[in-house]
C-alpha positions, 0 to 999 in steps of 0.5 A: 503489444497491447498487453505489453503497452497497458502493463508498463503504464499500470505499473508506471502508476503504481510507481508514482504512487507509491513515490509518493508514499516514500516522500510523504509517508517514509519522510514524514519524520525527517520532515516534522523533526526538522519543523518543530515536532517531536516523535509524540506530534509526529506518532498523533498526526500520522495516526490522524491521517490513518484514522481519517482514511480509516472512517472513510474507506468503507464509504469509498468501497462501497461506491468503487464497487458499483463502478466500472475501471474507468470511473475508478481512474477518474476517482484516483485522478481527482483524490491526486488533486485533492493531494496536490492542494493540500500540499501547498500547506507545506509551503504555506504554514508555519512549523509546529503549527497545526494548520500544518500538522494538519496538511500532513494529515489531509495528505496522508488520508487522501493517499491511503484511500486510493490504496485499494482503488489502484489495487483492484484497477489491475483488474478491472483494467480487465474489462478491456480484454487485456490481462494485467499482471498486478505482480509485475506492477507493484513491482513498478511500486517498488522500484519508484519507491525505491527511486525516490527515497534513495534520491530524497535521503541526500536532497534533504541532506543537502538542500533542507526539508522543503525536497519533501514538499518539492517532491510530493507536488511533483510525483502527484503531478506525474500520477495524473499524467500516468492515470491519465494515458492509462485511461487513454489506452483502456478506453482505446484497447476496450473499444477495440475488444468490444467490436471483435466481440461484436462480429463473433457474436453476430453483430451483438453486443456481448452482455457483461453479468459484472453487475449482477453480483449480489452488493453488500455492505461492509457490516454484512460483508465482515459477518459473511466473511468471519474468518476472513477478518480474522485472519486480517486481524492477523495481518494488521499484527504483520504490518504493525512492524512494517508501520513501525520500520517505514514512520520511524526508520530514521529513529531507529537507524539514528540510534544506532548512529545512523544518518538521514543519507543510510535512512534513505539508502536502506528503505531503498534497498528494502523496495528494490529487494520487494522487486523479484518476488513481485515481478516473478509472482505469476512463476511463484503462484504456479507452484505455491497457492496463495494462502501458503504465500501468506504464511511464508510472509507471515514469518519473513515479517516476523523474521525481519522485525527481530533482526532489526530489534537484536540489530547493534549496527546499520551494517545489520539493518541493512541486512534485515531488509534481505527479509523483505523478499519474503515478507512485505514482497510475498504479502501484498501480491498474495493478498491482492491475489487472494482476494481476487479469488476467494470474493466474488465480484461484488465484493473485490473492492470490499476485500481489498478495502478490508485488507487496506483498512488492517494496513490503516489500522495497524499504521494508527496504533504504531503511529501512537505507540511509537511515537510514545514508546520512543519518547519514554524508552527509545528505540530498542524497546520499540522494536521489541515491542514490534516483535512480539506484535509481529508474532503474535498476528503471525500465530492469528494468520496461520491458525485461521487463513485455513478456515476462510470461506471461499465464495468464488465456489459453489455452495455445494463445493 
């Protein structure tokens, strides 16, 4: 029951949290567009925003690696804060400004950096005895994200671009109350673990060596890890698309005469199709290891893109999103997982920072080049530029995933 109590509150948060990526991120170019922006303003604020997370990760890394699962939900609880604030920009600054451009990038800078956090607190929420299916919550991700651009694609519709801001503050407000009860249950569910542990011990409390790992920096965690930031180069290439398809759906879709309503229902049925690899990811890993997993994603990624380029209708556009059961669904799943195998505990949240900084950094350059292609060729050109990057990080995954070192084993291994 404990189990069953602690996995329906993480995936609850991840739910809100990635509610909040589908108003701010997914929206932003309803949002802009219906403020003054054009795609060029647009492609350099969200660029900004991944640049600002980009610079600041490895310091948040760092510092979460050193902490124990309960400072990281109270770290994830004030970074909501910070959000919550920020926002109040959208409500107070003009359209087209830059104080209001700027807002979006605070927003979007601040949701970023808590990526890796909420990542490696599926983990982490380890240290209360209780194992947590990170499978099964970012399945919860998925369906709130799901939820809510289904729901906002008609809002705006009918009710203007401010939904986005309504909404923003109010699934911020429902992730601190989500962090919140998680913490609650933790710290009830780990005090109970310790003092079982306790009596089987003696009366001794049992000692945790979670700390005794060796902490390295980024710079010395990249030169341990060559292969490893290879192959995540590679990974950025995957997710360039992904930056393309989530920023610049309702471009894409409008060329082909689609409208804000079909934006919404499609990113909607792309998130509730991430659901049943997700939440059967423990199933799947039992057959298939995690590696194998990437490289499944790799072509469903590349698979995906290329439907969407050759895409003539939105009947078509929705169909690509049949990919995502083997691409976004399979990748981020995978790449937690695999992490979480091949690093030691020193260096988790490192490797999942790393794997969140390709996410980052891809989102930066299709931020730039999309907003820049769309404006010089349009959206076709776009997504077969987006194509040929797909492929060719596709090509860098699995010619080096292979070669990645494994520091969970011993040396002699």
């Amino acid at each position: 029951m404990n189990s069953f109590k602690l996995n329906a509150e993480y995936a609850s948060t991840l739910g809100a949290y990635w509610m909040i990526y589908g108003i701010t991120g997914s929206f932003a170019s309803v949002f802009m567009l219906a403020k003054g922006y054009n795609n060029m303003h647009i492609g350099m604020t969200l660029a900004a925003a991944n640049l600002l997370a980009l610079g600041l990760q490895p310091f948040v890394a760092d510092h979460m690696d050193r902490a124990k699962g309960i400072r990281i939900i109270d770290a994830s609880v004030w970074m909501t804060l910070l959000m919550m604030l920020t926002c109040v920009g959208y409500f107070v600054f003009t359209g087209g400004s830059f104080m209001l451009a700027a807002a979006i990038v605070a927003v979007l800078a601040v949701h970023a950096l808590l990526q890796p956090l909420l990542n490696s607190l599926a983990f982490r929420l380890g240290e209360s005895g209780t194992d947590v299916n990170y499978g099964i919550g970012r399945a919860g991700g998925s369906l709130g994200f799901s939820a809510i651009v289904a729901v906002l694609g008609t809002l705006v519709e009918k009710k203007g671009e401010m939904s986005v801001a309504v909404c923003t503050e109010a699934a911020c407000a429902l992730l601190i109350a989500l962090l919140f009860l998680t913490k609650y249950s933790f710290k009830k569910m780990k005090r109970a673990n310790d003092i079982e542990i306790a009596e089987h011990a003696g009366g001794k409390a049992a000692e945790t060596d979670a700390d005794d790992d060796e902490r390295i920096d980024l710079k010395a965690f990249i030169r341990r890890n060559k292969h490893f930031f290879i192959m995540n180069l590679g990974i950025s290439g995957l997710l360039f698309s992904n930056a393309i398809l989530s920023n610049y759906m309702p471009q894409i879709a409008g060329g082909i005469g689609g409208t804000t309503e079909q934006v919404g229902r499609i990113l909607s049925l792309m998130a509730l199709l991430e659901m049943p690899t997700m939440i059967f990811i423990a199933t799947i890993r039992k057959h298939f290891r995690s590696r194998t997993l990437i490289k499944i994603a790799s072509v469903g990624f590349t698979g995906k893109i290329v439907v969407c380029w050759l895409a003539g209708s939105v009947g078509v556009l929705f169909a690509a999103q049949v990919f995502q059961l083997v691409a976004f669904a399979l990748l981020m799943p995978a790449m937690v997982y695999y992490v979480n195998e091949i690093m030691s505990p020193g260096e988790a949240v490192k490797g999942q920072s790393l794997f969140t900084m390709m996410f980052t950094f891809s989102t930066i350059i299709a931020s730039f080049a999309g907003g820049w292609i769309l404006d010089a060729s349009g959206a076709k050109v776009l997504t077969f530029v987006a194509a040929l990057v797909t492929a060719a990080g596709a090509a860098v995954v699995f010619l080096s995933i292979d070669k990645v070192e494994d520091h969970r084993r011993l040396p002699q291994d």
